[in-house]
Backbone bond lengths (Angstrom), bond angles and torsions (degrees), N, CA, C in turn:
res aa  C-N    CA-C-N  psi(-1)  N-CA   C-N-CA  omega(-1)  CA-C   N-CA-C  phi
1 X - - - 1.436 - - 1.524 111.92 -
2 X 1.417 100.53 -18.10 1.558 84.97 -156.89 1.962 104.16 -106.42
3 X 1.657 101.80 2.41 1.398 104.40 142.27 1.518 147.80 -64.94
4 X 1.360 103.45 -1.57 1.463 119.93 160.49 1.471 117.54 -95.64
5 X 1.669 102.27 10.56 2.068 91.63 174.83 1.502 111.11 -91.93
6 X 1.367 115.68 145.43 1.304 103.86 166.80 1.483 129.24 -44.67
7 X 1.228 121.97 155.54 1.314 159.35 176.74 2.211 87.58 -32.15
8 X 1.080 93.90 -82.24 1.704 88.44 174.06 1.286 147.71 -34.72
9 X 1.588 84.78 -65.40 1.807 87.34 149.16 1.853 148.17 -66.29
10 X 1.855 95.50 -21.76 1.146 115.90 166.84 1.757 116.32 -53.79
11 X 1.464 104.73 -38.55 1.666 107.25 170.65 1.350 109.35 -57.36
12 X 0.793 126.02 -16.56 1.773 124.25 -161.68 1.722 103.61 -84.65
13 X 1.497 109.65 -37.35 1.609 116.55 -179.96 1.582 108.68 -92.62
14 X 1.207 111.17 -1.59 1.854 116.04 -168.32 1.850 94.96 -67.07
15 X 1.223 126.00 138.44 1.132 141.58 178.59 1.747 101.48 -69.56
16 X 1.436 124.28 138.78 1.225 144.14 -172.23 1.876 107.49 -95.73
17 X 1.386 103.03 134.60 1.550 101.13 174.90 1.297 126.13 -65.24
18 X 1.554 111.78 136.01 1.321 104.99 173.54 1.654 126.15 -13.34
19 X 1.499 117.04 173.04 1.120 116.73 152.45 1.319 121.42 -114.79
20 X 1.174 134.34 135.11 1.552 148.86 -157.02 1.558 100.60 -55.41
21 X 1.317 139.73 144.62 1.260 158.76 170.03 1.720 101.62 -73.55
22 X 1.207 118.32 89.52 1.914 97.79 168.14 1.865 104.94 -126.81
23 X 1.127 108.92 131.79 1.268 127.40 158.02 1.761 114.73 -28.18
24 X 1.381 104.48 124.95 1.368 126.83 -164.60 1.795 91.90 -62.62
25 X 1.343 124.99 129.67 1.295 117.42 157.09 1.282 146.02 -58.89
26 X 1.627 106.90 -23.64 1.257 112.47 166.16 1.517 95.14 -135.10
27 X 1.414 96.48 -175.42 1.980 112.44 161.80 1.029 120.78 -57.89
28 X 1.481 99.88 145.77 1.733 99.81 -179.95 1.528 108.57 -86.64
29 X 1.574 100.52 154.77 1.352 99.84 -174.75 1.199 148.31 -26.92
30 X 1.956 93.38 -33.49 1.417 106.89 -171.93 1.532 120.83 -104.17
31 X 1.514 82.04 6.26 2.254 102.82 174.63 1.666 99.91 -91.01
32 X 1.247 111.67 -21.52 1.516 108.71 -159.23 1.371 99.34 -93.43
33 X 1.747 115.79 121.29 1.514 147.05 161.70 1.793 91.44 -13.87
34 X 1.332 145.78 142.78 1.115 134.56 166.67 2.119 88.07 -115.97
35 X 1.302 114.30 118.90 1.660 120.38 129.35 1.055 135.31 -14.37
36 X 1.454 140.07 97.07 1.381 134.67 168.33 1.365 109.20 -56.75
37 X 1.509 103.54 157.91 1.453 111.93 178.61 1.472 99.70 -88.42
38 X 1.635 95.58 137.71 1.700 109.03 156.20 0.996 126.68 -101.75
39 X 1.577 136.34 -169.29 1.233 137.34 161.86 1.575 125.90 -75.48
40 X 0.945 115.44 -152.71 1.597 122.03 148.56 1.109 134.92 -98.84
41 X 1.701 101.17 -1.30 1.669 112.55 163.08 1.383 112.51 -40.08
42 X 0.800 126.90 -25.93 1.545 125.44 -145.12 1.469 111.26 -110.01
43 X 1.600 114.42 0.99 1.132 136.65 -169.45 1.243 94.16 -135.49
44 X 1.281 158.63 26.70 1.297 152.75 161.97 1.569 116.13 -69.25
45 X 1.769 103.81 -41.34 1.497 89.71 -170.46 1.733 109.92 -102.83
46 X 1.284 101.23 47.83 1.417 137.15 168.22 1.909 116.00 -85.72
47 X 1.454 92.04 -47.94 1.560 92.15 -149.68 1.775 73.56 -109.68
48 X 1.809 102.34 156.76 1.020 131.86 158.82 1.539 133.30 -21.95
49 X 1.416 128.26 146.52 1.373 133.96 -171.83 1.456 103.25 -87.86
50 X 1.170 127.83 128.32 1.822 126.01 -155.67 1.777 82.42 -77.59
51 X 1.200 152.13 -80.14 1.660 130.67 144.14 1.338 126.06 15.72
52 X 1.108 136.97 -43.94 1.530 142.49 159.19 1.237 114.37 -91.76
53 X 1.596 137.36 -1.46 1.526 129.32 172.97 1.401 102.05 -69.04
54 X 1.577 119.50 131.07 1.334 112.69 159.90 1.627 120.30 -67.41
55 X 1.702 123.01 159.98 1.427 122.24 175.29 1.374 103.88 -58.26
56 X 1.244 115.42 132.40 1.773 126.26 146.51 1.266 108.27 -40.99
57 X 2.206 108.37 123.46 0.816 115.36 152.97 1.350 143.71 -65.74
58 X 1.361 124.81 131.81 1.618 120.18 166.93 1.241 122.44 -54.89
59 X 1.322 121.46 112.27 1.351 116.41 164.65 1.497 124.16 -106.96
60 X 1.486 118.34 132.95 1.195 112.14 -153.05 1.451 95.72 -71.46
61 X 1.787 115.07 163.63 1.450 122.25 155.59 1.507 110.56 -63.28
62 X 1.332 106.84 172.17 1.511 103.54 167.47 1.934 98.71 -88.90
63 X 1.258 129.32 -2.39 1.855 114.43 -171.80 1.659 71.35 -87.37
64 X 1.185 123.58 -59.88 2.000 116.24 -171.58 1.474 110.40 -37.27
65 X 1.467 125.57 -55.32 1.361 107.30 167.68 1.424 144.95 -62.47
66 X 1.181 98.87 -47.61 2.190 111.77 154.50 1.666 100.98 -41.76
67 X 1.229 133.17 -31.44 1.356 130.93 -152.69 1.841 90.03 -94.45
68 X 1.370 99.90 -55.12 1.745 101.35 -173.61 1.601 105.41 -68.61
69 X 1.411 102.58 -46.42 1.590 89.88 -176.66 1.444 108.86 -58.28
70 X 1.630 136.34 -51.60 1.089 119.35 -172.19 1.706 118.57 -61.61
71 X 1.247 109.11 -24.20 1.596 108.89 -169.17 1.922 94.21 -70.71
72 X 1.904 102.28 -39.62 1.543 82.16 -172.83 1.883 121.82 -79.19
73 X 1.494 106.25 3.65 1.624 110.53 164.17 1.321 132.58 -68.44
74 X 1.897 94.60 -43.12 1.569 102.15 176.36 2.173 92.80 -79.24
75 X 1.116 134.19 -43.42 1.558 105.23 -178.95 1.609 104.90 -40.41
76 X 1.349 103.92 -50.83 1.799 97.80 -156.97 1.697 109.86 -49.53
77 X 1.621 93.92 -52.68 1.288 116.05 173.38 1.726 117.09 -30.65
78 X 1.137 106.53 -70.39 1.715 119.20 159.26 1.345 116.82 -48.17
79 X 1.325 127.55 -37.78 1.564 115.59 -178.61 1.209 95.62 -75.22
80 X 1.407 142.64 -53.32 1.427 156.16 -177.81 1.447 106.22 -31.30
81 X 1.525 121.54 -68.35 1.712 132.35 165.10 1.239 106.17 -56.26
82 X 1.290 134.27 -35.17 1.524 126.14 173.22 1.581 107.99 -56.67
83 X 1.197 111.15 -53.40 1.807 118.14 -169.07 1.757 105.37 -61.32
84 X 1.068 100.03 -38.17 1.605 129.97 -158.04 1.821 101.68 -57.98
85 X 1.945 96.54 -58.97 1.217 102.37 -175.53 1.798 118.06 -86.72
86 X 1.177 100.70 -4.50 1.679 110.73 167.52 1.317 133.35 -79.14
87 X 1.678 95.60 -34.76 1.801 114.43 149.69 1.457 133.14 -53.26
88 X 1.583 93.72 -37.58 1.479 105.36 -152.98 1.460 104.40 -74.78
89 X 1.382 133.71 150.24 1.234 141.88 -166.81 1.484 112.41 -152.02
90 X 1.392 104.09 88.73 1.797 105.78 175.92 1.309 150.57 -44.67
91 X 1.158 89.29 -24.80 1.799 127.44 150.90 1.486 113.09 -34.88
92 X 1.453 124.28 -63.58 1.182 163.14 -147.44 1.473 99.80 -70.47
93 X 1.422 102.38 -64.35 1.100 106.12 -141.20 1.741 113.13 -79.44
94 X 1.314 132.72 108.26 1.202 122.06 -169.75 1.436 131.16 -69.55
95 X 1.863 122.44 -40.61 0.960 116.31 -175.67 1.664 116.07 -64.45
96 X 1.401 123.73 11.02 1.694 131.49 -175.49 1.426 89.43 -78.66
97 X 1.471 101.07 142.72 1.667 104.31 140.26 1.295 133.47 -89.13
98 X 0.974 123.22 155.85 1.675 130.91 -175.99 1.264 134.22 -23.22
99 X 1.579 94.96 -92.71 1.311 101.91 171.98 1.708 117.42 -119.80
100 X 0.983 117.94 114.99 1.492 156.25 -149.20 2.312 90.32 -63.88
101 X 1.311 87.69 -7.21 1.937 86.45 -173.39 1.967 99.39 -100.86
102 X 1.059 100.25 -28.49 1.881 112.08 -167.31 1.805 91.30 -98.52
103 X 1.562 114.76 -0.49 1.551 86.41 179.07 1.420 120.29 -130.44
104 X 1.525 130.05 132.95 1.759 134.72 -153.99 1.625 91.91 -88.83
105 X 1.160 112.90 163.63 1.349 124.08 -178.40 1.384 86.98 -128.25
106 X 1.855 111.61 121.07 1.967 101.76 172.07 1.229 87.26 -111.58
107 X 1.541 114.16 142.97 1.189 124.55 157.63 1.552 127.35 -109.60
108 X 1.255 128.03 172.25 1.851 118.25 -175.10 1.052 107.54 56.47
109 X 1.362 125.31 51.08 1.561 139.59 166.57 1.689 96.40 -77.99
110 X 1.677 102.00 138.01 1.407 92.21 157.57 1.881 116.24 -99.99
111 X 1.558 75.42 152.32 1.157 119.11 -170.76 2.137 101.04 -30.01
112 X 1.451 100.25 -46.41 1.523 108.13 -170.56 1.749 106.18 -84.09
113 X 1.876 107.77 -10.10 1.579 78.20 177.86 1.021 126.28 -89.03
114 X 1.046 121.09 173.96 2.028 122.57 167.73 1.216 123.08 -136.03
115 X 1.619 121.17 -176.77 1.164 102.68 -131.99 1.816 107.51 -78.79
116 X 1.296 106.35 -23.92 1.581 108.43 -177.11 1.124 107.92 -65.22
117 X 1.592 132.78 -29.65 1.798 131.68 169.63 1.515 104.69 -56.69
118 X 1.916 123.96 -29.06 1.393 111.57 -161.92 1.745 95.13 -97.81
119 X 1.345 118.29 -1.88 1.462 124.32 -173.66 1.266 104.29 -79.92
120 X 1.546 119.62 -56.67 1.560 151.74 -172.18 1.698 97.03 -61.41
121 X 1.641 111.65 -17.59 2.143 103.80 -166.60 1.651 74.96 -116.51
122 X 1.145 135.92 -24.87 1.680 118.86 -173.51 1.596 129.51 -110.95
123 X 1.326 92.45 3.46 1.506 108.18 -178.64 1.402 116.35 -76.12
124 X 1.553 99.68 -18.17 1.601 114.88 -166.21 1.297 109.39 -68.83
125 X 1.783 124.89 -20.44 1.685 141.83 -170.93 1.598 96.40 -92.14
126 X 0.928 108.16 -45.08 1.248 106.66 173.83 1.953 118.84 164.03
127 X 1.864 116.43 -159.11 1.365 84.21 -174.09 1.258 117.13 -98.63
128 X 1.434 111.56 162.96 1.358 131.60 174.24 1.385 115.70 -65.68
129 X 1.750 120.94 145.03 1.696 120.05 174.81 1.818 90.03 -101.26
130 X 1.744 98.73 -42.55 1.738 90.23 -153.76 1.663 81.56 -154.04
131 X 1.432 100.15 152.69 1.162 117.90 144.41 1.788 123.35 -119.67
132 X 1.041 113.63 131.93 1.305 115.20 168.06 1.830 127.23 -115.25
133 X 1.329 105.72 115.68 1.830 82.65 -167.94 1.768 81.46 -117.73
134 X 1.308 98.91 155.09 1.460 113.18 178.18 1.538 107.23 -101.53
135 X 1.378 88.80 157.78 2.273 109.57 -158.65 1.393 92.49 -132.38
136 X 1.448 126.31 147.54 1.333 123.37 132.09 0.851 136.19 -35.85
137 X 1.596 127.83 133.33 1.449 117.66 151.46 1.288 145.54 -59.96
138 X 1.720 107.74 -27.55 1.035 113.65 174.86 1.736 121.77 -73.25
139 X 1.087 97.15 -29.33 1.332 104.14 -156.51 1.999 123.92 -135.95
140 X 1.963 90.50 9.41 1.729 116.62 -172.61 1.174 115.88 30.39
141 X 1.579 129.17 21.66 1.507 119.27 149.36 1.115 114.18 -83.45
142 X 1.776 112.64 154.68 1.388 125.06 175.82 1.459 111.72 -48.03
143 X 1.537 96.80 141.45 1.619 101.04 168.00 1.409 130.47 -90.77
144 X 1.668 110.30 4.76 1.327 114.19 -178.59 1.766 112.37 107.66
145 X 1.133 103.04 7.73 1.726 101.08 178.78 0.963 135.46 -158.40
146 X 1.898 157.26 156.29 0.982 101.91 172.23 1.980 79.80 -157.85
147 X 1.554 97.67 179.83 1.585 102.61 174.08 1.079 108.58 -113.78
148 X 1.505 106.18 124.19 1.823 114.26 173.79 2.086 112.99 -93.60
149 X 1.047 120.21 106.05 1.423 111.18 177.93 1.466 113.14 -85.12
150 X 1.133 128.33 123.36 1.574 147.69 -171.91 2.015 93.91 -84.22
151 X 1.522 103.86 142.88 0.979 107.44 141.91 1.769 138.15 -20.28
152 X 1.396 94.79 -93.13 1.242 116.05 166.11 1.896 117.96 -99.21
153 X 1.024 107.55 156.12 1.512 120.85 -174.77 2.112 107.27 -64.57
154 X 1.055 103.34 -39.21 1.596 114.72 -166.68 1.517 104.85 -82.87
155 X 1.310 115.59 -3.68 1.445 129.70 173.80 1.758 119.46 -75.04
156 X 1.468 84.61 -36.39 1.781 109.67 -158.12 1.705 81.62 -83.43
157 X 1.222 143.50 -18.44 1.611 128.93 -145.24 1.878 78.12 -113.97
158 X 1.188 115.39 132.20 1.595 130.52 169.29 2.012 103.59 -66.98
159 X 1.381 85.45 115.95 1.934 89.13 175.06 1.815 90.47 -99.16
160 X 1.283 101.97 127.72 1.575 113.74 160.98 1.978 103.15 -59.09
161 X 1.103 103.22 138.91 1.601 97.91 165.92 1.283 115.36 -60.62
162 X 1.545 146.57 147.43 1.518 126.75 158.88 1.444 106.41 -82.65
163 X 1.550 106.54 166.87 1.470 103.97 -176.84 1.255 106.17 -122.56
């Protein structure tokens, strides 16, 4: 059948030439003298003088590094508040209010009020010196809170009406 394939494909079934006869290069396995096994005696004055081994290095675990790195974040951390509060000067600082007895801290502010909506809900106790509401930095929207400083101190404290 397969004298009716073309010429091309016919190469594909054509029988391949011998392979050449050549003389083995060495002995065969079972001509070749076999070596007894030795020990490692025989390799001793190979390896090092236990006197000349250097000490084994420590290598840290990885829980030892999580452990050092975190201990050396909170130092930095602490030197950082150390510098921080040695700088700092209360004097200085303007957006504070005064006196810390005449002023309310509101918190759970929304986000959309401002400060004339928190003037217009606190004015009603009495009057206002300052309002301060705090913003992001990144991004100068309110952060949700803010400090209102009262005139007087007895302003800031809610009187029930009597009846």
């Amino acid at each position: 059948m397969t004298q009716f394939l073309p010429p091309n494909l016919l190469a594909l079934f054509a029988a391949r030439d011998p392979i050449p006869y050549l003389p083995p290069a060495a002995k065969l396995p079972h001509e070749k003298k076999q070596k007894g096994y030795d020990g490692v005696g025989a390799f001793l004055n190979i390896f090092e003088h236990p006197s000349e081994t250097p000490p084994p290095t420590r290598v840290e675990t990885r829980e030892e590094r999580l452990e050092r790195r975190r201990r050396e974040r909170a130092e930095q951390t602490a030197y950082k508040l150390e510098q921080e509060i040695a700088m700092w000067d209360p004097t200085t600082n303007v957006p504070v209010t005064g006196d810390p007895f005449k002023t309310l801290f509101v918190a759970r502010v929304n986000y959309d009020t401002s400060e004339s909506k928190l003037r217009r809900e606190f004015e009603t106790y009495g009057p206002i010196k300052k309002i301060y509401m705090v913003y992001s930095k990144e991004n100068g929207k309110p952060r949700g809170y803010a400090f209102i400083e009262y005139e007087h101190e007895r302003d800031m404290h809610y009187h029930r009406p009597s009846r």
